[in-house]
Structures are given as C-alpha cells and as structure tokens.
C-alpha positions in Angstrom: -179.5 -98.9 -124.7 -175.9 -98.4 -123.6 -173.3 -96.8 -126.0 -170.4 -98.5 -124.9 -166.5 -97.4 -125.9 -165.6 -99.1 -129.7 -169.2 -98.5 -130.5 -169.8 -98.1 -134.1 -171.6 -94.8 -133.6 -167.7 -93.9 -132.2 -165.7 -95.3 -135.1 -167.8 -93.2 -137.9 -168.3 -90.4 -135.2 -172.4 -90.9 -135.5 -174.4 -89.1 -133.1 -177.6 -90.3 -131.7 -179.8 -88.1 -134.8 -178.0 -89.2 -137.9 -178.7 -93.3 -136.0 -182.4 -92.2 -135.9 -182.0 -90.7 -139.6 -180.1 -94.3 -140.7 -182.9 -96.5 -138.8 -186.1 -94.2 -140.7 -184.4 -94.8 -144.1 -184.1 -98.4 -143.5 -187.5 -99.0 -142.0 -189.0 -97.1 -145.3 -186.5 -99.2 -147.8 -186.6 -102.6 -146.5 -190.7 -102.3 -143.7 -190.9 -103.2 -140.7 -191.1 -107.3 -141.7 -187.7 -107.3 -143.3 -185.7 -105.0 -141.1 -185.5 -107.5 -138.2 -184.3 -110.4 -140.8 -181.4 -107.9 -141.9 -180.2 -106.9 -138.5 -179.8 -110.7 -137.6 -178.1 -111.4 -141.3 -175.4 -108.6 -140.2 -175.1 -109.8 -136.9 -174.5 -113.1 -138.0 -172.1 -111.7 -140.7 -170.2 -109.4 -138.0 -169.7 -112.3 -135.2 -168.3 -115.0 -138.3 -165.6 -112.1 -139.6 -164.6 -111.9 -135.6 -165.1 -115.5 -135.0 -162.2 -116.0 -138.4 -159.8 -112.6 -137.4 -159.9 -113.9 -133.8 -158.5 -117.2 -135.5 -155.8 -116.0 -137.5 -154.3 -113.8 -135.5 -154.4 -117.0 -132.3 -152.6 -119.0 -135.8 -150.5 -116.3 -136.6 -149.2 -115.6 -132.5 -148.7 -119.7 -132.2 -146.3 -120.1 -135.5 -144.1 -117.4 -133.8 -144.0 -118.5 -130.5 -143.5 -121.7 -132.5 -140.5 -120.2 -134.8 -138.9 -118.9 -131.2 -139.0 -122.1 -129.6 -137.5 -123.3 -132.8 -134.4 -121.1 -133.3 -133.7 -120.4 -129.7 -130.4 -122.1 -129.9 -126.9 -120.9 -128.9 -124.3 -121.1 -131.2 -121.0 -121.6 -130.3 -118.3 -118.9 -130.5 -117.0 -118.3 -134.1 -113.1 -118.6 -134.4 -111.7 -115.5 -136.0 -110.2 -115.8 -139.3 -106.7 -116.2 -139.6 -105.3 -112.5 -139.3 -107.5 -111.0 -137.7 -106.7 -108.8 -134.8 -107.7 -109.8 -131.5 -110.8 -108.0 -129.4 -107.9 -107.3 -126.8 -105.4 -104.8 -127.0 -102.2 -106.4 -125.8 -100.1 -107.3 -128.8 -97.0 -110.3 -128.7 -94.2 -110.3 -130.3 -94.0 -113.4 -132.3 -89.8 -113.5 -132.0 -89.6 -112.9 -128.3 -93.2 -113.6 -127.3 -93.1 -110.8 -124.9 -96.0 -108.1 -124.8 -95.2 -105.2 -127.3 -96.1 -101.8 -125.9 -99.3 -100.4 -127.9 -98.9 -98.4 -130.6 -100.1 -94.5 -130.2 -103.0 -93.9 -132.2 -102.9 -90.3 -134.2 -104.9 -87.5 -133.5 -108.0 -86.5 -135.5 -107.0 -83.7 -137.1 -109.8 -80.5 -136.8 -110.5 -77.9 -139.1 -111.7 -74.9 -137.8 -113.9 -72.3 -140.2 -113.4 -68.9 -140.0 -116.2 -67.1 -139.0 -118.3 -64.5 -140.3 -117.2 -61.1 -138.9 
C-alpha cells in the first residue's frame, strides 16, 4: 500500500500507528462484517462530493470565460467635458491662436526640522 502525496494520513499529519489504532477501534465498534460495507459507503460518499466540486468549479470557470467573452468590447474614446484641460501641454491663445508659452509651475516649498543636538 502506497502513501501517495495529498494522502489523508498527510492532511491530519497521521502516522502509520495512530492508522493501525483508528482501523482496531473500528473493527471492534462496527466487526469485521460491517467494516467493509462502511469503507465502500465513504468511498462512494468521497467520489460524489468530488464528482459535484469538480462540477461547480468547471460551471463557475465557464460563466467567466463566458462574462469575458461578453464584455470584451472597446469603447470609443470619451470626449472631455467642455473645460477641461487638454492631456497636452501646449496651450493657444484663443485671440491670436498662436501657442502661448507654458506657464512656470512653483516650487514645492520644504521645511527642514532642526535637529536634535
């Protein structure tokens, strides 16, 4: 018997006596006539819930792949409303319609702390 990676003795961090300890305490609950009938009820039980996750998460990926296809439009540039300044920085005079020189932006003004002598 091969204890392969994902195993369930991994995800509870079960070592190979407290399995042995688990399978005694079952055999003396449920005998020896019962125990198989139980294993195949939970491994009937295990393969549905991963048969059903398996199937919502395939429904879940196709409705967004589905929503993508859907909105994967391109929109049209928006015109900018009226007085709004332009994303370039050449400005024109509206009496001359020549190019007015930019304007000088002020200088961020720093305040240095004293320090601690």
């Amino acid at each position: 018997m091969a204890i392969c990676s994902g195993s369930i003795m991994e995800i509870m961090n079960l070592g190979f006596p407290e399995m042995i300890f688990i399978f005694l305490l079952a055999l003396i609950i449920f005998g020896p006539k019962k125990l198989p009938e139980i294993g195949r009820q939970i491994g009937k039980a295990l393969n549905e819930f991963k048969r059903a996750s398996n199937e919502f998460k395939a429904q879940i990926e196709s409705e967004i792949s589905h929503l993508d296809v859907e909105n994967h439009q391109i929109l049209p540039p928006a015109e900018p409303p009226a007085g709004a300044v332009a994303a370039d920085s050449t400005v024109m005079d509206p009496a001359t319609s020549h190019e007015l020189p930019p304007e000088p932006q002020p200088e961020p003004h720093c305040i240095a702390k004293a320090q601690d002598v």
